[in-house]
N, C-alpha and C positions, 0 to 999 in steps of 0.2 A: 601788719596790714598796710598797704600802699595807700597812702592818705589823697590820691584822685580816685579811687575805688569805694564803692559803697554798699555793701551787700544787702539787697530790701528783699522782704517780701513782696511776692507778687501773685495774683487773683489774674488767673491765663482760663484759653481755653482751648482744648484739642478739636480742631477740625477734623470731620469723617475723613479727610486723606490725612492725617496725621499733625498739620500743624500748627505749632505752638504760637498764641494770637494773646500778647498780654492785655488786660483791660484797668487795672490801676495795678498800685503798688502803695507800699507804705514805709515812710521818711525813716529814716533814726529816730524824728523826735517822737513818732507812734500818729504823723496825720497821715490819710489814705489821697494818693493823686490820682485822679481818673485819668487816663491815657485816651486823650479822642480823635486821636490818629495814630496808628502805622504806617509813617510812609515808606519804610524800605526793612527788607530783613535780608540779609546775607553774610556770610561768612565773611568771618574780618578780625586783627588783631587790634589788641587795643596798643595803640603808641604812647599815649603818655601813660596807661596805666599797668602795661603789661599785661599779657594772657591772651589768647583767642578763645576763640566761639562765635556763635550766633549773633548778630548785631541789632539789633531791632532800633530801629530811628524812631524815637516818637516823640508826639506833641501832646502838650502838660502847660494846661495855664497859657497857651500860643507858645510854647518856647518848644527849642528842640531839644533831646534829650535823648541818649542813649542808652539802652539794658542790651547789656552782653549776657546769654546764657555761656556757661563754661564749666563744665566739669560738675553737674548737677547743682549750681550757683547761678543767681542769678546779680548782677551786683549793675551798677549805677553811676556813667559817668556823665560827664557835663553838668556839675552839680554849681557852677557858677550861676547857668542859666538855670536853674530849679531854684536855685536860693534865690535870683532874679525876681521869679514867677513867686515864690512864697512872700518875699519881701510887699511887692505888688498886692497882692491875694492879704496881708495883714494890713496894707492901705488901707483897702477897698472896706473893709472890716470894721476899719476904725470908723470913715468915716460913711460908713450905715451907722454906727449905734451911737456916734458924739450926741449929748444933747442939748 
């Protein structure tokens, strides 16, 4: 497997004209990310990661982030900026519960 590529589960939903609208996904390590935008879906290769499909741009924790649909896969790149946002997101965590 090409170590920029990340294959997640994804929780989509089909629009009456047919299309496919993700709403989160879940990590490697088994947390779930809620997707609170798509701003762009188009056909597109991936360059650093190889393969085409469906490109879906999205926003995760303010960061941008991309799911490629491809070959009934859905996989996960820009994992700098997720690891970013999780990094971030385990801050914020810590400090709610320090006492």
């Amino acid at each position: 497997m090409n170590e920029n590529k990340i294959y997640v589960d994804v929780n989509a939903t089909f629009t009456k004209d047919g299309m496919l609208l993700p709403k989160s996904f879940v990590w490697e390590d088994g947390v779930e990310y809620e997707i609170s935008k798509v701003k762009d879906i188009r056909r597109a290769a991936s360059l650093k990661a190889g393969g085409a499909g469906m490109r879906y741009t999205c926003v995760v924790d303010g960061k941008e982030v991309y799911l490629f649909y491809e070959d009934n896969n859905i996989a996960c790149h820009g994992q700098q900026a997720l690891r970013s946002a999780m990094s971030e997101r385990q801050d914020r965590a810590h400090r709610n519960f320090r006492l």
